[in-house]
ZATISE-286514 format. One record per residue (C-alpha): residue number from 1; residue in three letters; x, y, z. Coordinates in nm, 2 decimals, decimal comma, m for minus. Each point is the difference from the previous one (the first is absolute). Layout:
+-----+-----+--------+--------+--------+
!   n ! res !   east !  north !     up !
+-----+-----+--------+--------+--------+
! NUM ! ALA !      X !      Y !      Z !
...
+-----+-----+--------+--------+--------+
This chain:
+-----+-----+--------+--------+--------+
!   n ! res !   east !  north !     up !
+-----+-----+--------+--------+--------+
!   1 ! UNK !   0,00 !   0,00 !   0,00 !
!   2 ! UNK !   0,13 !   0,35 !  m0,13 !
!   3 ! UNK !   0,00 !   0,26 !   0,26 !
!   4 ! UNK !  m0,31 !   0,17 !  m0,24 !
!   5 ! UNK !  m0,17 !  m0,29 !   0,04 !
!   6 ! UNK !   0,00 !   0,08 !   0,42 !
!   7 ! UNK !  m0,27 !   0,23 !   0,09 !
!   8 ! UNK !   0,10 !   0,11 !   0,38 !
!   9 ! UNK !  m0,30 !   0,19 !   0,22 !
!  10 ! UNK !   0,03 !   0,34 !   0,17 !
!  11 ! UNK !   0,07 !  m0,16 !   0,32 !
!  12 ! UNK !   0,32 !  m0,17 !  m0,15 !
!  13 ! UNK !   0,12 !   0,35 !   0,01 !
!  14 ! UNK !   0,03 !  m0,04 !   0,41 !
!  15 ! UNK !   0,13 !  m0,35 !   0,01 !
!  16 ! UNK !   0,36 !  m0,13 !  m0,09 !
!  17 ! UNK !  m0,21 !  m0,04 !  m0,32 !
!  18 ! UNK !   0,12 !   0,33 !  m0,11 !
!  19 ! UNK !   0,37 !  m0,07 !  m0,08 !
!  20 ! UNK !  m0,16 !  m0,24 !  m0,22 !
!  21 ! UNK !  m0,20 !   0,23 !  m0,18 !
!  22 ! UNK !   0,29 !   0,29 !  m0,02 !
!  23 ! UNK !   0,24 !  m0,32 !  m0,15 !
!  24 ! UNK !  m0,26 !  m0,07 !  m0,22 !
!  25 ! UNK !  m0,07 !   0,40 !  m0,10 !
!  26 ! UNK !   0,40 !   0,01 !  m0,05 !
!  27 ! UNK !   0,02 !  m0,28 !  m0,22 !
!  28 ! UNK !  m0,32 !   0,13 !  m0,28 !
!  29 ! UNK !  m0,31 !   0,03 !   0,21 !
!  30 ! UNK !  m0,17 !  m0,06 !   0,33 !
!  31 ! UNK !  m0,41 !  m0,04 !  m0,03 !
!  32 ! UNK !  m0,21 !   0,16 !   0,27 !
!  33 ! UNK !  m0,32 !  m0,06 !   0,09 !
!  34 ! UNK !  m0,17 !   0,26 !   0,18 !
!  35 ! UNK !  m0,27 !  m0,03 !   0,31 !
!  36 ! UNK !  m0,26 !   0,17 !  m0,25 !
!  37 ! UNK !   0,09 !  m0,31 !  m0,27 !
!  38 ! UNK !   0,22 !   0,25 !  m0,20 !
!  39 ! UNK !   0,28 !  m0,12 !  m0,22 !
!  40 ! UNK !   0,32 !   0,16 !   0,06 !
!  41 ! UNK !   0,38 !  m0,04 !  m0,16 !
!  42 ! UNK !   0,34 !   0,12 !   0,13 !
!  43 ! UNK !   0,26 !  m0,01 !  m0,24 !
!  44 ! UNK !   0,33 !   0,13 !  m0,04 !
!  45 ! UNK !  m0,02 !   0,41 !  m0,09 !
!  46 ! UNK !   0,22 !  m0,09 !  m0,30 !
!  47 ! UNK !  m0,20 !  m0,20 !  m0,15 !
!  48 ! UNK !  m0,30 !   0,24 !   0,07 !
!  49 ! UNK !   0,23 !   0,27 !  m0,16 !
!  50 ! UNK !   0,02 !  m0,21 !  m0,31 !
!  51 ! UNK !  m0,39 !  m0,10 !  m0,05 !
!  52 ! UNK !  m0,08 !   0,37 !   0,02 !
!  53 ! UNK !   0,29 !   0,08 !  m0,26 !
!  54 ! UNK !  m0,10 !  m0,29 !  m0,19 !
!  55 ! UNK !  m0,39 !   0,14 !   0,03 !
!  56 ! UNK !   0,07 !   0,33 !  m0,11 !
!  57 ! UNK !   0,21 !  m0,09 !  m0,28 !
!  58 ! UNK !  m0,20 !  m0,20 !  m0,16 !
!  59 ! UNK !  m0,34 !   0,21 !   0,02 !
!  60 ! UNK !   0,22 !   0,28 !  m0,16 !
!  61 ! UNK !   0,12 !  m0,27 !  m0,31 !
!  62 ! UNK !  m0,39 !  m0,11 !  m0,06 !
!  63 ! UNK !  m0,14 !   0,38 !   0,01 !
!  64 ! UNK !   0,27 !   0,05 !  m0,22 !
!  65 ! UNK !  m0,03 !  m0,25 !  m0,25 !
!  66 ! UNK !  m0,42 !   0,06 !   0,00 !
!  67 ! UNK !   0,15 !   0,35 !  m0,13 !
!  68 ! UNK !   0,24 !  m0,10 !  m0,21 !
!  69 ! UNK !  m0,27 !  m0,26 !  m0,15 !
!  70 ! UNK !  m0,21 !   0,29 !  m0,13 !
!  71 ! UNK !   0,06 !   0,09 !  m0,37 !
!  72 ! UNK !  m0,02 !   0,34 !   0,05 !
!  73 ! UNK !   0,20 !   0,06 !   0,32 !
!  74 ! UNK !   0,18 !   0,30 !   0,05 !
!  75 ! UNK !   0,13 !   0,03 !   0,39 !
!  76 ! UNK !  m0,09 !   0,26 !   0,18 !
!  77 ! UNK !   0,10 !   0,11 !   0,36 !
!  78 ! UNK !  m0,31 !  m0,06 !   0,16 !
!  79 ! UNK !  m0,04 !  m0,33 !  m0,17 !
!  80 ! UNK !   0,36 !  m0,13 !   0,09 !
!  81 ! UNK !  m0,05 !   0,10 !   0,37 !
!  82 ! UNK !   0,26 !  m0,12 !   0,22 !
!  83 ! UNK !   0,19 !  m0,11 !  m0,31 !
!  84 ! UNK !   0,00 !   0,40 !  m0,12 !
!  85 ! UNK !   0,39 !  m0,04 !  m0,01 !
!  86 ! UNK !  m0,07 !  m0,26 !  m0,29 !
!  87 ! UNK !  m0,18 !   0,35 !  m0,19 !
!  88 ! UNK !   0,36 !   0,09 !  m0,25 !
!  89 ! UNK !  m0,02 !  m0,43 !  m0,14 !
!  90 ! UNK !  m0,20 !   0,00 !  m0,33 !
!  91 ! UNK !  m0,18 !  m0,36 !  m0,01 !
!  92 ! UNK !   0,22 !  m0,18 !  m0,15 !
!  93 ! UNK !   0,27 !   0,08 !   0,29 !
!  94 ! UNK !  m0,31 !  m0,08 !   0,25 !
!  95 ! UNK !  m0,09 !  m0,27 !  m0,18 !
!  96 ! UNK !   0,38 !  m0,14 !   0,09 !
!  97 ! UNK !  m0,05 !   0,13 !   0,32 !
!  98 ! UNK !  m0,26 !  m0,23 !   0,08 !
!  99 ! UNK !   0,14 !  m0,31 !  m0,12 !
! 100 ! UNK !   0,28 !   0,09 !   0,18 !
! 101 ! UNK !  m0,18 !   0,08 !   0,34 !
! 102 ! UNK !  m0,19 !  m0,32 !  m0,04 !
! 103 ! UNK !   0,32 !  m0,20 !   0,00 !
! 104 ! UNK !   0,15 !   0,16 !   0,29 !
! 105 ! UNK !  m0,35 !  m0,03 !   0,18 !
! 106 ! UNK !   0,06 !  m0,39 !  m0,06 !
! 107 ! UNK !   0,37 !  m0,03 !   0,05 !
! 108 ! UNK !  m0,07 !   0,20 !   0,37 !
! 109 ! UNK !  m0,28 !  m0,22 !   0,11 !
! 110 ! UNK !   0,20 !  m0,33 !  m0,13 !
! 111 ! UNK !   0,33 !   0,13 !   0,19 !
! 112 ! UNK !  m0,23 !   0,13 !   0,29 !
! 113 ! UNK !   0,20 !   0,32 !  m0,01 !
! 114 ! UNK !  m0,07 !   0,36 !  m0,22 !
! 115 ! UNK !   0,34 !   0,03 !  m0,08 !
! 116 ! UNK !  m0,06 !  m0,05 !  m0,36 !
! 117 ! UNK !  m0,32 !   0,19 !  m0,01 !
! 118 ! UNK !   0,16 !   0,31 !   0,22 !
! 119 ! UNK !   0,27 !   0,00 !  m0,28 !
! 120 ! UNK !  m0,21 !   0,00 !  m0,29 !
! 121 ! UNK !  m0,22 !   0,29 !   0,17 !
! 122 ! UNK !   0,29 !   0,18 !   0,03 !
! 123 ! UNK !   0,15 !  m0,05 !  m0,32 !
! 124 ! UNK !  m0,29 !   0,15 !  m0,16 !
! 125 ! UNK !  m0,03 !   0,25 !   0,25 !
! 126 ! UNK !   0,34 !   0,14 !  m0,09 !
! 127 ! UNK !  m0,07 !  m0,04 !  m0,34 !
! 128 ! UNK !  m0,31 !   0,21 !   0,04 !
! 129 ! UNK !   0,21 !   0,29 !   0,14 !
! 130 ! UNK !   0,21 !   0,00 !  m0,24 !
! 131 ! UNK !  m0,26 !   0,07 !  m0,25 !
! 132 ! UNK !  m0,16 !   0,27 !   0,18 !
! 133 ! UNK !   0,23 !   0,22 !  m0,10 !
! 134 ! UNK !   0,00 !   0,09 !  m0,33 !
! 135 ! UNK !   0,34 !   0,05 !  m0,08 !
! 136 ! UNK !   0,10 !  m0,36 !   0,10 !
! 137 ! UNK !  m0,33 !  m0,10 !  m0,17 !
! 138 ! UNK !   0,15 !   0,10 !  m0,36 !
! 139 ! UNK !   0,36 !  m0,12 !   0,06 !
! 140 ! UNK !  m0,20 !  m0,37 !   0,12 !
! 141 ! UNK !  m0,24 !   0,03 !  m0,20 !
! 142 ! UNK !   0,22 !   0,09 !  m0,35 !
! 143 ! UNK !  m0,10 !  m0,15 !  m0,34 !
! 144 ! UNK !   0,29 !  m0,04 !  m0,25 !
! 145 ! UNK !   0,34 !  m0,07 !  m0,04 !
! 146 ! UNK !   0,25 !  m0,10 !   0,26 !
! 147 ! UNK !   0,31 !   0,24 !  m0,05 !
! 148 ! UNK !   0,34 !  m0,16 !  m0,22 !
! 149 ! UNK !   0,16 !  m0,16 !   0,39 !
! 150 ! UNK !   0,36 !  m0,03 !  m0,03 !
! 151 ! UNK !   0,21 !  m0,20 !   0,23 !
! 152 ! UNK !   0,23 !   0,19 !   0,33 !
! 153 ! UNK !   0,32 !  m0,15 !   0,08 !
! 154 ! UNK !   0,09 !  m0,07 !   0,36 !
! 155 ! UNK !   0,18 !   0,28 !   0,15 !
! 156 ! UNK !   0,33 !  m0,08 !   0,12 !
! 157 ! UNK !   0,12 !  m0,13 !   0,34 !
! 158 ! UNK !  m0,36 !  m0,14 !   0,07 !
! 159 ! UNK !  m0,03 !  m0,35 !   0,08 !
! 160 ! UNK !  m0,20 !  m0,26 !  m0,21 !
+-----+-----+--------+--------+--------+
C-alpha cells in the first residue's frame, strides 16, 4: 500500500500518528480526512509550486492557440492579456512560440522541475525586449544581404 493509498483521520494529527503523516507529506502526499468528512492533501510546496506553474502555463498555450486558430487573428493588447509582452511577434513568431511553450510545458512536468519552461519564457522574453526598440528591431529584423565577411588573423602573443 502506497502512502496515497493511506487516508489518516484528524485525530491522527495528535497521536504518534503524525510523524507518519508528515513522512508520508515529505515523500509526495499525506491524505487527511477531516471531522466534517472533508478531503484534505499535504504535499511538498515544490511540487505545489510546479502544479500552479504547470496550470498557468498551459491555460495561457490553449487561450493562445484558440487565438491563433482564428483566420483572421490580429493580436491585440487586451486580447493577449498577461501575454501582452508576446504583442511585437507577428503570428508566425507566435505560432513558434507556442509549439515551443508547449514543449517546455511537457519537458517541465515530465522532469517535475520549470527549468526548461523558465528558460524558454525567458528566452522570448529577452527577445521581446529586444524588439521593442525600434532601432534593434531593424538591425534584427533586416532583409537582404549579409555584408562580403573576410577573415581576422589572431593578434600576436595571444594563446590558442
Amino acid at each position: 500500500m502506497s502512502s496515497g493509498d493511506v487516508i489518516f483521520q484528524s485525530t491522527d494529527l495528535a497521536t504518534q500518528r503524525r510523524t507518519e503523516f508528515l513522512d508520508a507529506a515529505r515523500s509526495g502526499m499525506a491524505r487527511l480526512r477531516d471531522k466534517d468528512g472533508t478531503s484534505l492533501v499535504m504535499l511538498p510546496e515544490r511540487h505545489l509550486q510546479l502544479l500552479e506553474e504547470l496550470r498557468k502555463w498551459s491555460s495561457a498555450h490553449l487561450r493562445l492557440d484558440r487565438m491563433l486558430a482564428r483566420p483572421d487573428f490580429k493580436p491585440t493588447v487586451q486580447e493577449l492579456g498577461d501575454l501582452a509582452w508576446l504583442r511585437v511577434f507577428d503570428c508566425d513568431d507566435l505560432r513558434e512560440f507556442a509549439d515551443e511553450l508547449n514543449e517546455a510545458i511537457v519537458a517541465a512536468d515530465s522532469d517535475s522541475d520549470t527549468a526548461v519552461l523558465d528558460a524558454c519564457l525567458n528566452a522570448w522574453r529577452v527577445t521581446a525586449r529586444q524588439l521593442e526598440d525600434p532601432l534593434r528591431r531593424n538591425i534584427l529584423l533586416k532583409k537582404g544581404t549579409v555584408p562580403d565577411l573576410i577573415g581576422a588573423l589572431r593578434p600576436e602573443g595571444e594563446l590558442e
